[in-house]
Every structure is written in C-alpha cells, then in structure tokens.
C-alpha positions in Angstrom: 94.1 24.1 29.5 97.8 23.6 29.9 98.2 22.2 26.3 102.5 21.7 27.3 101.8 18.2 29.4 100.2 16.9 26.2 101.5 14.5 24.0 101.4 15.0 20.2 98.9 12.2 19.7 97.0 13.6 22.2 96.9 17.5 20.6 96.3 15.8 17.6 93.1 14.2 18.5 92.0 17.5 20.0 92.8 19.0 16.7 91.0 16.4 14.4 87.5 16.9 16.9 87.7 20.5 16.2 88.2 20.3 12.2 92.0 22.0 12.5 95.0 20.7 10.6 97.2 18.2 12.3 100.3 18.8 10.8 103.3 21.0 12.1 105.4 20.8 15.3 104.0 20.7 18.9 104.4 24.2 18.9 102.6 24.9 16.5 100.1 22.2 17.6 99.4 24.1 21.0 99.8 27.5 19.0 96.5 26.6 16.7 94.6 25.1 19.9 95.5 28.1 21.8 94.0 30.2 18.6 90.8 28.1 18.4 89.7 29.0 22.2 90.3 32.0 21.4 87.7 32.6 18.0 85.0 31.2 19.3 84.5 33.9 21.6 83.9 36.7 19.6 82.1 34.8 16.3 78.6 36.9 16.4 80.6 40.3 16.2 82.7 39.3 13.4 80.0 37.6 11.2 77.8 40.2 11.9 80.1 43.3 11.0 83.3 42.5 9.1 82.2 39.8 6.4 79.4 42.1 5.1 82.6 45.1 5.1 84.9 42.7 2.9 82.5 41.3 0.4 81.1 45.0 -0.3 84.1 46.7 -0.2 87.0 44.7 -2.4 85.6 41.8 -3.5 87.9 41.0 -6.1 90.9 41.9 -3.8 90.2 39.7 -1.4 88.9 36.2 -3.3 92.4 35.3 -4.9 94.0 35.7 -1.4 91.0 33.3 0.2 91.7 30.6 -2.5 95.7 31.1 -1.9 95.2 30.5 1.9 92.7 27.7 1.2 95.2 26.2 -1.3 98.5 26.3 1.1 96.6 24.9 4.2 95.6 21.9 1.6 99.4 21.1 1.0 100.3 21.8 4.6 97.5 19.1 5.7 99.2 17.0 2.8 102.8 17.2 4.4 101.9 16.9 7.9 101.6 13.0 7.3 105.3 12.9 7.9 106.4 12.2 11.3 106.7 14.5 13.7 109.8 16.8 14.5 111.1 18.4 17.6 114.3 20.3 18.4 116.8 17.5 19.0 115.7 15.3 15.9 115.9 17.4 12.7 115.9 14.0 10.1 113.6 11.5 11.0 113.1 10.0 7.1 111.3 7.0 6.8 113.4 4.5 4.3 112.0 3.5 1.3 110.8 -0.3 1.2 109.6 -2.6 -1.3 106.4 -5.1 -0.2 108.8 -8.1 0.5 111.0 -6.1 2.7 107.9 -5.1 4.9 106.5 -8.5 5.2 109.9 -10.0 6.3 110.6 -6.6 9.0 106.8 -7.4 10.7 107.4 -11.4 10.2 111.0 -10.7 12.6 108.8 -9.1 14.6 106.6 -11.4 15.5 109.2 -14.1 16.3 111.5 -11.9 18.4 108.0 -11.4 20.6 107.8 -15.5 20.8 111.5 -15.6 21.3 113.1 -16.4 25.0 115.6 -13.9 26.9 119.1 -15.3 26.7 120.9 -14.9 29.8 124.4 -16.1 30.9 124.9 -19.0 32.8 124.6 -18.3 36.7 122.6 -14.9 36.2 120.6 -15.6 39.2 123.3 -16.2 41.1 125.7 -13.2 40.4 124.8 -9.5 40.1 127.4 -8.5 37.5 126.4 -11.8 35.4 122.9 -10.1 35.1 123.8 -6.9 33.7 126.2 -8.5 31.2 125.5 -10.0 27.5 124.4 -13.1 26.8 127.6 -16.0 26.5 127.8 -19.5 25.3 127.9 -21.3 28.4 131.2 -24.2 29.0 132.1 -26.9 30.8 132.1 -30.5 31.4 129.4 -30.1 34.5 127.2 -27.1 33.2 123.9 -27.8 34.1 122.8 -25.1 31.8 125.0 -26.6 28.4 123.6 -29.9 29.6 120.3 -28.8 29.2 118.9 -29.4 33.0 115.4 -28.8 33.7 114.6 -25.3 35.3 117.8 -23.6 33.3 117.8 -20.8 30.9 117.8 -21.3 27.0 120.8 -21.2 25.2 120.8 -19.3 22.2 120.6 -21.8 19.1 119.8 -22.1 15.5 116.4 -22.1 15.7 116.1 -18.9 16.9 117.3 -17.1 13.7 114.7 -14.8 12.2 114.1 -14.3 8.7 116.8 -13.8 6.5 115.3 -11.0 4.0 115.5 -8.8 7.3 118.5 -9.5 9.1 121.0 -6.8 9.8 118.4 -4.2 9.0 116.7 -1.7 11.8 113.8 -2.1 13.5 112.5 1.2 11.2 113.7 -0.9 7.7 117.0 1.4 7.3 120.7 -0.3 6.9 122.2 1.0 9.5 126.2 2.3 8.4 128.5 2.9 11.3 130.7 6.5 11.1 133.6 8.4 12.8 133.8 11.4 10.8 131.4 13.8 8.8 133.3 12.7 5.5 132.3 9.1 6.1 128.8 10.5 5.0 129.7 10.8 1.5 128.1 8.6 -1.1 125.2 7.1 1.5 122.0 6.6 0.4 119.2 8.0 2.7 116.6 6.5 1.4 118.1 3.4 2.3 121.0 3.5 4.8 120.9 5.3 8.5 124.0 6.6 10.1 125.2 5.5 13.5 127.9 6.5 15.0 130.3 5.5 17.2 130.6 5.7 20.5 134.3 7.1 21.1 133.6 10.3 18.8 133.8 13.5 20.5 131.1 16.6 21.0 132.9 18.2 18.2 132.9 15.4 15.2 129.7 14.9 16.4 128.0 18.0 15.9 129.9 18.4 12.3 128.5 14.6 11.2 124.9 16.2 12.4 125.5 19.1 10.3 126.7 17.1 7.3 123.4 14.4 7.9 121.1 17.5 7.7 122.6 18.5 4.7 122.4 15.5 3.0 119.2 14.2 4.1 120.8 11.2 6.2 118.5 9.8 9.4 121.1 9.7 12.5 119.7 6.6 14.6 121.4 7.3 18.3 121.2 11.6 17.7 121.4 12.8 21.0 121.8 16.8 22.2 124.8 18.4 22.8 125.8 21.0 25.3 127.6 23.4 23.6 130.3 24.8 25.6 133.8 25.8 25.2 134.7 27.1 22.1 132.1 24.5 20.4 
C-alpha cells in the first residue's frame, strides 16, 4: 500500500486500528506501518521458537530492557500529542492561553463566518477593482455610499469583533513583525509569533529561522529556501 499519498490523519487512523503509537513524523508514521505488515507474517515461528529461547536463557538480562522499552514508548505516546512536524516547519508551538482568551478567539470566529465580504465600489465592473483591498467608497452620487439596494456592504462599526481578541492570530499568538535575527531578542514564545517582513532577503531570512529555532519562537509565514550561491 503506497502509504506516501496518505495524509497524517489518515496514517494515524491506520495506526490507532492497529494498536501502534501515533506520534512521530510522517516518516516515521509510514516507517511503523511498513513494520507492522511486515510482523505479522512470520508470528507462529517467532512465538513458537525464540520466546521460549529468551525466557530460559537470560531472564534477568532481558526484563529490565522490556520495562525500559515499554517505559520510553509510554513517553513517546505522551509527546506525540504535539502537532505534527515536517521538514520546512521546525517550531510549530502552540501559545499559551488563559480560558478568557479562548472564548473571545472561537467567539471572533463565529462572527467573521456571519460577517459579509467587503469589496470596493465598482468590483463587478472592473477586473483590477476585484483583486484589490477593500476602500471606503466617495462621492456625492455613489450608489454604493448611498446605500442602494443590490450594492455591496460597506465596512462599518458593527462589524468589529470582540475586543479581548483583536490583533491576535487566528492560532491565539501576538504576532511581532521583524527584519533582522536580532529583533528576536527578548520575545516571548509562549506568547508572541514572529512575522517577517516581506522585503528581507534569503539570507536574513535563513539567520532569523536559525535564531527562532534557537529560541523556541513560532515563524507564522516560514517558507523554504533554495539555497544557492554562497548561502
């Protein structure tokens, strides 16, 4: 079975109907199925000829090294609540929230599903209108500041979501916007994100995704980058 097209939810529930741990990378996901398809074919030699071998032969030997196992795949399970990691994302911390945050981050997100899409005045009308931000519309004889029937909604007070929440990201992190690996210093990463800016090069790049890993900082728009050059 070509485990690779999977996705981890998917090996995972393979994993849980088969009694194996969950936790780990994908690899290592597809690496344990792989092993389980494996031991099944050969179960009646090796319970029929080596486990009489090993509790005759050294059975002391061989009991503290069966609890050690037994004790390090417990912790493993323990850990592999965390989310998962792959090879671009190497901090993907979860921040740490008190109860009032969380009700005010899934209370925002309820009312941005009930809210409208704000579009600029003559969208419809103009290609370049629609791929642009949303503007106040003005003018003395705009239907759409006049509010005419069969116009789009203007953005207004009403629409504001809950204060306790605003300015935060959607994952409950503050987000911090930086230009340089020293920017990094002091940040808290249990409650603050990095972000950084768009007009820094591959090279202060990589160093501010060196420096996050180091400290233990979530980068919110990490992307991969193609090492060439002298980089």
């Amino acid at each position: 079975m070509a485990y690779e097209n999977l996705t981890v939810n998917e090996l995972k529930e393979l994993l849980r109907e088969r009694g194996l741990p969950v936790s780990g990378k994908k690899a290592d996901l597809i690496a344990r199925l792989s092993e389980g398809e494996e031991v099944p074919e050969e179960p009646p030699e090796e319970t029929v000829q080596e486990e009489p071998q090993v509790e005759q032969v050294s059975p002391a030997d061989d009991s503290p090294d069966d609890e050690e196992d037994y004790e390090e795949e417990g912790d493993f399970e323990e850990e592999g609540d965390f989310e998962e990691w792959d090879e671009i994302h190497t901090a993907r911390q979860k921040p740490v929230l008190d109860e009032s945050t969380k009700s005010a981050l899934k209370m925002r997100s309820e009312q941005s599903k009930k809210q409208p899409k704000f579009r600029r005045q003559e969208w419809f009308r103009y290609g370049r209108l629609s791929k642009t931000g949303y503007r106040k519309p003005k003018g003395d004889d705009s239907s759409m500041r006049k509010n005419r029937k069969y116009r789009s909604p203007m953005a207004r007070v009403g629409y504001g979501k809950v204060a306790a929440a605003r300015g935060l990201h959607p994952s409950g992190f503050e987000e911090v916007l930086v230009h340089k690996s020293d920017h990094l210093d002091g940040l808290d990463p249990e409650r603050q994100a990095v972000r950084i800016g768009s007009s820094v090069g591959n090279r202060k790049r990589s160093r501010i995704h060196n420096r996050a890993d180091e400290l233990g900082l979530r980068v919110l728009n990490r992307r991969q980058i193609d090492k060439r050059g002298d980089l």
